[in-house]
Every structure is written in C-alpha cells, then in structure tokens.
C-alpha positions in Angstrom: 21.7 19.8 -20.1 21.5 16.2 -21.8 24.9 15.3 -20.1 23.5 16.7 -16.9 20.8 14.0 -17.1 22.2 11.5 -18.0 24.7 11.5 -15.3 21.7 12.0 -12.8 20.0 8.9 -13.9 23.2 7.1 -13.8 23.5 8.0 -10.3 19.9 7.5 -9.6 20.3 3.9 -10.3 23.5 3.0 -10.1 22.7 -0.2 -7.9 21.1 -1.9 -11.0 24.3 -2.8 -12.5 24.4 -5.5 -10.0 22.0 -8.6 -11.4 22.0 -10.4 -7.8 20.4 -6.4 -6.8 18.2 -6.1 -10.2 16.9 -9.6 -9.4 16.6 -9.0 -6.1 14.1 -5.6 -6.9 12.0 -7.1 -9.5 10.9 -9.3 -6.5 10.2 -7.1 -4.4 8.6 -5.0 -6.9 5.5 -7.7 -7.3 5.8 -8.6 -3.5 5.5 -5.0 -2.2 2.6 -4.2 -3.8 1.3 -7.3 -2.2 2.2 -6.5 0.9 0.4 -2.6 0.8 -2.9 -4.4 -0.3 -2.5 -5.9 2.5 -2.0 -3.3 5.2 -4.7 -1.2 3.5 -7.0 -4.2 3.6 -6.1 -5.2 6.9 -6.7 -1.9 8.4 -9.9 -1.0 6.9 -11.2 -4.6 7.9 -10.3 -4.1 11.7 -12.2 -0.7 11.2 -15.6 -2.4 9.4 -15.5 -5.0 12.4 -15.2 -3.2 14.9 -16.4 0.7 14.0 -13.9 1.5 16.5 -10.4 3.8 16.0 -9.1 2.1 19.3 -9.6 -1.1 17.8 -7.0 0.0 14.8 -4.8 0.8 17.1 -4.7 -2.8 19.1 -4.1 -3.9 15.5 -1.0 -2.0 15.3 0.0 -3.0 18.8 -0.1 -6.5 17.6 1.7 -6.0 14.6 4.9 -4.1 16.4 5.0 -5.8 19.6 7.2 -8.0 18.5 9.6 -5.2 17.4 9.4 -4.4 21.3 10.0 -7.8 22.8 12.7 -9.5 19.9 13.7 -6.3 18.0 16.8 -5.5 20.3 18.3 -9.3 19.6 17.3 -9.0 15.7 20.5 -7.4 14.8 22.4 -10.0 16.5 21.0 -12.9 14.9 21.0 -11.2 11.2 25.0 -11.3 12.0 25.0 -14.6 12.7 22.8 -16.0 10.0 22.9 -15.9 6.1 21.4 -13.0 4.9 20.1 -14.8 1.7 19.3 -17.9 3.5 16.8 -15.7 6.2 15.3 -13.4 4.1 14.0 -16.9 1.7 12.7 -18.0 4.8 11.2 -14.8 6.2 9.5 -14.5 3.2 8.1 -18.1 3.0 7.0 -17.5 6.3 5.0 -14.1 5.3 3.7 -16.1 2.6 2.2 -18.4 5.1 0.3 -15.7 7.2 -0.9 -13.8 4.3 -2.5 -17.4 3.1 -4.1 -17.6 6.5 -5.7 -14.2 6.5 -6.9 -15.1 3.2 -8.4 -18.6 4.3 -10.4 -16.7 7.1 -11.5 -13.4 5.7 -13.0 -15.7 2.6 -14.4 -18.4 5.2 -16.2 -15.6 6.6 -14.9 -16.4 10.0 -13.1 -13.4 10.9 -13.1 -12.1 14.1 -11.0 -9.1 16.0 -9.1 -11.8 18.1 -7.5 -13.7 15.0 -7.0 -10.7 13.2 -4.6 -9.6 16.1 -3.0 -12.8 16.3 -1.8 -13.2 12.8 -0.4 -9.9 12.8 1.5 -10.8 15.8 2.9 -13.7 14.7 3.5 -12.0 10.9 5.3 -9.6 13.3 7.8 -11.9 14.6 9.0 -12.8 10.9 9.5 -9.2 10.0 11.8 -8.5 12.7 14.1 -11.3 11.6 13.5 -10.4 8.0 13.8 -6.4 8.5 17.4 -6.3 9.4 18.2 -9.6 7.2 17.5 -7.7 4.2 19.0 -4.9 4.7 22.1 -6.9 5.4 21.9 -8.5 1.7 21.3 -5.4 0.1 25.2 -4.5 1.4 26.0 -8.2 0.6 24.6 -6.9 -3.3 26.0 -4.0 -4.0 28.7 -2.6 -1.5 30.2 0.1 0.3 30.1 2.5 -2.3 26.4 2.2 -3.4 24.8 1.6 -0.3 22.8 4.8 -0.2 21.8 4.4 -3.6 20.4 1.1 -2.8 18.7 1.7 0.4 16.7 4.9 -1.5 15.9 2.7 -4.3 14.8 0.4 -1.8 12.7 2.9 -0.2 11.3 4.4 -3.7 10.2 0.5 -4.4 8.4 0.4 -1.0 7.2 3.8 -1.9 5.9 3.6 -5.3 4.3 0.1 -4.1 2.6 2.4 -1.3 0.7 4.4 -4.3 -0.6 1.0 -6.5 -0.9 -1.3 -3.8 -3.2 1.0 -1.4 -5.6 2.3 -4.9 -5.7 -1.7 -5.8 -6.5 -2.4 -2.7 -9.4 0.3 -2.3 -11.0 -1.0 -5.3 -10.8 -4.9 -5.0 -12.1 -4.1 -1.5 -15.5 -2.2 -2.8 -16.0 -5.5 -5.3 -14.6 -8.4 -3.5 -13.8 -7.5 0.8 -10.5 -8.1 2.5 -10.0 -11.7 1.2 -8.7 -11.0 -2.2 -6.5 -8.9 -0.7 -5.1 -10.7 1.2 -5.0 -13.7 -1.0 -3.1 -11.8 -4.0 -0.6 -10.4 -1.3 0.2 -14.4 -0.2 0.2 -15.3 -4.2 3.6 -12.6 -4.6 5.4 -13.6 -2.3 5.9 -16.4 -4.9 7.7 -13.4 -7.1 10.3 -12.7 -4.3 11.1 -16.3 -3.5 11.8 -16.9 -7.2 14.5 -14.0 -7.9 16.0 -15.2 -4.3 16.8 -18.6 -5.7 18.0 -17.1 -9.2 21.0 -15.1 -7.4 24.7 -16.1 -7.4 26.6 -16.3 -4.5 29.3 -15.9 -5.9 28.9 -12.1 -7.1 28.3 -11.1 -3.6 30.6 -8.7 -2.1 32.4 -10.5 1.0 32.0 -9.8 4.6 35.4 -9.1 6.8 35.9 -12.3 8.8 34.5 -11.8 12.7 33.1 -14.6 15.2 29.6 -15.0 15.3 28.6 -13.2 18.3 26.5 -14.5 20.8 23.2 -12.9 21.9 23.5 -11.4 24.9 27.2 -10.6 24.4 26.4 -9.5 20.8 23.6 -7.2 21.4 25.5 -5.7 24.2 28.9 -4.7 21.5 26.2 -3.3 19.6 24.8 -1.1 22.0 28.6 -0.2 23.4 29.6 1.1 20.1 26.2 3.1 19.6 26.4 4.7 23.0 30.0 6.1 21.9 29.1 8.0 18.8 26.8 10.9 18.8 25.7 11.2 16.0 24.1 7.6 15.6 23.1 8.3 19.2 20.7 11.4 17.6 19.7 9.9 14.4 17.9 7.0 17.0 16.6 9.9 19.1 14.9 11.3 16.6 13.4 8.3 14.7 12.2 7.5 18.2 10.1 10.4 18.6 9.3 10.5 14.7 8.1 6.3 15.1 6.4 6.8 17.9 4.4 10.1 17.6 4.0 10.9 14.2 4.6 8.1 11.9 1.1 6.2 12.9 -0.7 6.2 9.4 -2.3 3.0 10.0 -4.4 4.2 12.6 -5.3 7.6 11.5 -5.7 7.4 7.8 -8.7 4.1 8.2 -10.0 6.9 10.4 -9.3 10.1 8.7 -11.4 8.1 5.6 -14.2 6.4 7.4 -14.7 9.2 9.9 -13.5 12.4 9.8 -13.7 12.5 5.8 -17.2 10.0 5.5 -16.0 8.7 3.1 -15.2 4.7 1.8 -12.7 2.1 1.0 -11.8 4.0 -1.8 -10.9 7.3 -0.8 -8.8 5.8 2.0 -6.8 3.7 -0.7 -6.6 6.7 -2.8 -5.3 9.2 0.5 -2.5 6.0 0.9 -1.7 6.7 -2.4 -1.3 9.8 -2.2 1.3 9.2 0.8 3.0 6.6 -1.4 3.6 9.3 -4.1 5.1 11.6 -2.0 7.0 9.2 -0.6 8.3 7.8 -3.9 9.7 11.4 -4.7 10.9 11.8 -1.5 13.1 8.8 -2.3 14.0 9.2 -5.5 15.7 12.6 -4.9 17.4 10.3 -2.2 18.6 7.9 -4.7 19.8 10.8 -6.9 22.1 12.1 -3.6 24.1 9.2 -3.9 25.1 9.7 -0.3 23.9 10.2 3.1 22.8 13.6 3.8 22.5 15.6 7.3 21.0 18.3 5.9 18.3 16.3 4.0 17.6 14.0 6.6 16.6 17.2 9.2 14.6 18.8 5.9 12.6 16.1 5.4 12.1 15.4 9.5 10.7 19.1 9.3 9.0 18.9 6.2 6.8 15.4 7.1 6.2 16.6 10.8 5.4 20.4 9.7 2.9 18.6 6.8 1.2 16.7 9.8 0.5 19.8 11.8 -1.6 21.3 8.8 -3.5 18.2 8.3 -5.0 18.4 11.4 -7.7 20.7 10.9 -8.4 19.3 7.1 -12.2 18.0 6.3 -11.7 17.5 2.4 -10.3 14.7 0.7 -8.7 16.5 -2.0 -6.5 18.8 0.4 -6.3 15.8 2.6 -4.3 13.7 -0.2 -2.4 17.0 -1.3 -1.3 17.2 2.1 -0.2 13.3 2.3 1.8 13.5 -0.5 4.1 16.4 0.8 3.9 14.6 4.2 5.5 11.2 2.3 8.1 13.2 0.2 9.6 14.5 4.0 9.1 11.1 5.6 11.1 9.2 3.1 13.8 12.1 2.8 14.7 11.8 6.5 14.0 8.2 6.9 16.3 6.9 3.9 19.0 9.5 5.0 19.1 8.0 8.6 19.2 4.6 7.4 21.8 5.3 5.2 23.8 7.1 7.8 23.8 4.3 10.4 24.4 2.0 8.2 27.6 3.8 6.6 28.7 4.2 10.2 28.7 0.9 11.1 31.8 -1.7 10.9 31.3 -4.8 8.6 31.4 -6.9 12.5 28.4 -4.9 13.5 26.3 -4.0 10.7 23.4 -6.5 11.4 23.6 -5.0 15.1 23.4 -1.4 14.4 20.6 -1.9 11.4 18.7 -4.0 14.3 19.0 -1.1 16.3 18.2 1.1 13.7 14.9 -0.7 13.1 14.1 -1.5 16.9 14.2 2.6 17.1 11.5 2.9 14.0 9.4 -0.1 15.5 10.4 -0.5 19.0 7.9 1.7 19.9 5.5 0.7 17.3 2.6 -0.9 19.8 2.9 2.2 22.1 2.2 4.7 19.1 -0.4 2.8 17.6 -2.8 2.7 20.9 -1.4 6.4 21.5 -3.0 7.1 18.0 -6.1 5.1 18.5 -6.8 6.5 21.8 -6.3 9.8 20.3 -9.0 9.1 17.1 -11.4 8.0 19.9 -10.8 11.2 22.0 -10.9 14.2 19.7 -10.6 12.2 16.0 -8.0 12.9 13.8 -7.8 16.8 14.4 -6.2 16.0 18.0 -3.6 13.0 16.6 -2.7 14.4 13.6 -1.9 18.0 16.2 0.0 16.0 17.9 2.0 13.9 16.1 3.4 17.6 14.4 3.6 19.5 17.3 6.3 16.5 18.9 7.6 15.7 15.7 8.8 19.6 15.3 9.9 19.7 18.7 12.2 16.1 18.2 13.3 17.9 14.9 14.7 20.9 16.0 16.5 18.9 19.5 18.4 17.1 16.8 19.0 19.8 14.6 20.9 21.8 17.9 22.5 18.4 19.0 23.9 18.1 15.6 24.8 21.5 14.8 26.6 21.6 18.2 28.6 18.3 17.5 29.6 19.7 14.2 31.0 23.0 16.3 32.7 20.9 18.2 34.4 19.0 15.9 35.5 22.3 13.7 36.9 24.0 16.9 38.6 20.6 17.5 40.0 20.4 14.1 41.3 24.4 14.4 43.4 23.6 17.5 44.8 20.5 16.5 45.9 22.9 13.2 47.3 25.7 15.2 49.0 23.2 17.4 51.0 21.6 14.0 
C-alpha cells in the first residue's frame, strides 16, 4: 500500500524534477491567485454598477473578443516567437492592465465603458500569452511529461480558483474592487521573477522548421487538423462545452446577487467551491500520467450533467456542493483534451494546434457570454444554467458516438490488414 503511494505521487508530480518547470509554478502559483481576485472582483463590480446580468455578459464579450478576431493567428505567432521571451512580455503587459484597473477603481472613476475596455485590451495579451505558455511548458519538461505538466498546470489554476475567489470575496466586503485589483497587478512581479531565473540551456530543443508565415502558417495548421478526426472532435466538443456551458462569469455574479440574495462573499465562496472541484478534477489528471478518452468524455458528462441539476437550486450550500462536482468534471475533460491535441501535434505545429485549441475554448467566448447574460435577464439563472446542461449533454454524447465509431473503424481496419498478412 505505501509503495502504491508513493509511486502515485511520483507520477502525480513528476514535472517537478525539472527546476526551469518548478520555477516556472512557484510563479504562477502567487500570480494565479492574483489573477482570480481579479476575475471575481471584476465581475462583481460590473454587477454593483450596473445591477444588470446583461451587463456581465458585455464584460465577458469584451474580455473574449479578442480570442474571436486574433485567436486563429495566435498559434502561428507563438511558433514563430520565443516562448520564454513572450510569455515575460505577456505578463508585463497583464501587469500593466491590472495597475490600471487598480488606478481607477481606487480613483473612484469607474465607469461600465472603461471597465470593458481594459478587458479588451487585457484580452489581446492573453491570446498571445495563452498559447505561448503552453508552448514553454513543452520547452520545460518534454514529450514524456507533457500530460503531467498540463494537469499540474490546470490543478495550479484550479486550486488558485478556491483562494483567489474567497480572498477576493472578503477584501471586497472591507476594501471594494481596488485592492483587488491592485494585489493581482503586485504578483505579476512573482511570475516575472522565476521567468528571468530559468536556464535556457535546460530546455528541451525544438526540431528545426522555418518560421511560418501568417496566413500560410495558420492555413498548415488548419490542413493538418481537418485530416485527423479525432482532434477534429475534441474541438467540436470544447466548442459547444465554451460556448454554452462553460459561462461562470456571468452566471455565478448572478446566481450570488440574484437568484441566491446573497453578497460578495457567498459568490467568492460558490467560486471556491468550483475551484475545489476543479483542483480534484485535475489532480486525478496529473495522477493519469497520460491523455485519456475515456476521462475526457466522463468529465464532459459529469460537469454538463452537474449544470443541469443546478438549475433549479435556491440554496447556497447545495449551490457550492453542486459547483464543486461541476469543477471536478470540467477540469477532467478539459486537461484531457488539452493534453490530447497537444500530444497529437508535430513539434512544427505545436504553437498552431494549441492556438487552435484555445481559439475553440475562447473563440466563442463573447457569443457565450451575452448568450448567458441574456439568458440571466430572461428567466435568471434557472433557464442558463438549463441550458448550458441540456447542450452540453447533447455535445457530449455526439462526441462520444463520433469517437466510438472512429475507434470501430480503426479495429475492423486493423483485423483486415491482419487477415490479409
């Protein structure tokens, strides 16, 4: 039993053998938490305003419109570039709209209008730095550890979601949105540091390629996606998933303020609660030490299923009890599919397909979000929460049959080409 565990930490965590990836997570550790205060903050803000779930959702129209317009080119450029060299500069640059949220929410001159605008423009840097870092987490550890990184990855994002969100609710009641946003500006410092402190040399090399040129580039990319299945189904479904069910900054200000009557911090608390589940969800991930099919469609069903029965909820405590079995099924499919694209991909066009990867998950992102506020202000959370389960199921189980008949496929495939020798 003690051997058992050991070996199941040791696979858990394999990526922290590598000090550029160790470094690299301590960062992100400080900065993520950040970076939820500020979502939470940012979100609740719009909502105190405005008083309006539609408004919440032109915030998150903001905020992913830029994954519509640049996302598809991202991938290209994140080939092109140095991975370390972007992500110190995409970070600087989040750094610098954080400050400026800070410098207005503490001025007192807020209004709607700047609020969008900064998260537009702190769009634009995360769709540079999105794929950028997930190209020098493969520049970190390699091949063989890739999964393990990318659920680590995704349990630090996660476990950030529970802190950062129940910080955020409580420096909100004392202090308002300034705080917050002036802590998250502060780590970014934390990130930038253990970016410097990394060695170059201990990175694991790229196979030599041309840089590719936008248009041509983007084009390879999409060529080699539209010839294998699979990766053509895994962006399917994290289409339907982005757009219709995974909308939590729109629903949850209003599942808080509205449907539950509640404050700031309950609705950090109910993040939390996501962030939990979703910090499970990723760990058992981590633990896989591989990319799983089977996980990846059990946690699509389990975090679209979970939003189904949350739709009817009125109580906070079921409410978060729900979250967190919703989070353990989002992070389960999502790490899986990230790790499967990525594992799929060709050295030449990893930046590509983890650009298209991400343009699938935010693509999408400003049409969601004013779905999801339009649905708030039409029948409150009851009707989007319905409805971001109802689709999500249906996406589940198209993917399920599309992969369970590729599979088929393959095996009868495989039984000839036996039979034949």
């Amino acid at each position: 039993m003690t051997a058992a565990i050991v070996r199941l930490n040791a696979r858990t965590f394999s990526s922290f053998r590598y000090r550029n990836y160790r470094l690299f997570f301590s960062g992100q550790a400080v900065s993520q938490i950040g970076s939820w205060m500020q979502r939470i903050a940012l979100g609740w803000f719009v909502y105190q305003l405005t008083h309006s779930a539609f408004a919440v959702g032109v915030m998150a129209f903001a905020a992913f419109l830029p994954f519509t317009l640049f996302g598809l080119f991202a991938g290209v450029f994140a080939d092109r570039l140095d991975a370390r060299r972007t992500v110190i500069a995409t970070q600087a640059g989040q750094l610098v709209t954080a400050s400026a949220l800070a410098w207005i929410a503490l001025a007192g001159i807020a209004q709607p209008w700047m609020l969008y605008t900064i998260a537009f423009v702190n769009g634009c840097v995360l769709v540079l730095d999105v794929p950028s870092r997930q190209q020098l987490t493969y520049r970190m550890v390699g091949r063989e550890d890739l999964p393990n990184a990318i659920a680590l990855n995704s349990s630090l994002f996660n476990a950030s979601r529970v802190f950062g969100p129940a910080v955020a609710g409580l420096i909100y009641g004392f202090t308002g949105a300034g705080v917050c946003f002036l802590i998250n500006a502060i780590s970014f410092l934390a990130v930038l540091l253990s970016l410097f402190a990394m060695r170059t040399r201990d990175f694991y090399p790229l196979a030599k390629f041309e840089r590719p040129e936008i248009w041509r580039g983007t084009r390879d990319g999409l060529v080699y996606v539209l010839h294998q299945r699979k990766m053509l189904v895994i962006l399917g479904l994290t289409v339907v998933l982005s757009t219709f069910s995974f909308n939590f900054n729109v629903t949850l200000p209003v599942l808080a303020g509205q449907t539950l009557h509640s404050n700031s911090v309950v609705f950090g608390l109910l993040s939390a609660m996501f962030g939990a589940g979703a910090l499970v969800g990723a760990l058992v991930a981590a633990s896989l030490g591989r990319a799983s099919t089977r996980v990846l469609l059990m946690g699509a069903l389990v975090f679209t299923g979970s939003e189904l029965l949350l739709a009817p909820v009125t109580t906070p405590w079921l409410a978060g009890a729900l979250l967190f079995v919703t989070g353990a099924g989002f992070t389960a499919w999502s790490a899986n599919s990230n790790a499967s694209m990525q594992l799929a991909a060709p050295d030449h066009l990893r930046g590509r397909i983890i650009g298209l990867y991400f343009y699938a998950f935010n693509g999408t992102g400003p049409l969601g979000g004013i779905l999801a506020g339009w649905l708030c202000a039409r029948g409150g959370t009851e009707l989007a929460f319905a409805v971001a389960g109802i689709v999500g199921l249906a996406g589940t189980a198209a993917a399920a049959a599309q992969l369970r008949a590729r599979r088929t496929v393959r095996l009868t495939q495989t039984g000839e080409l036996s039979r034949a020798a």
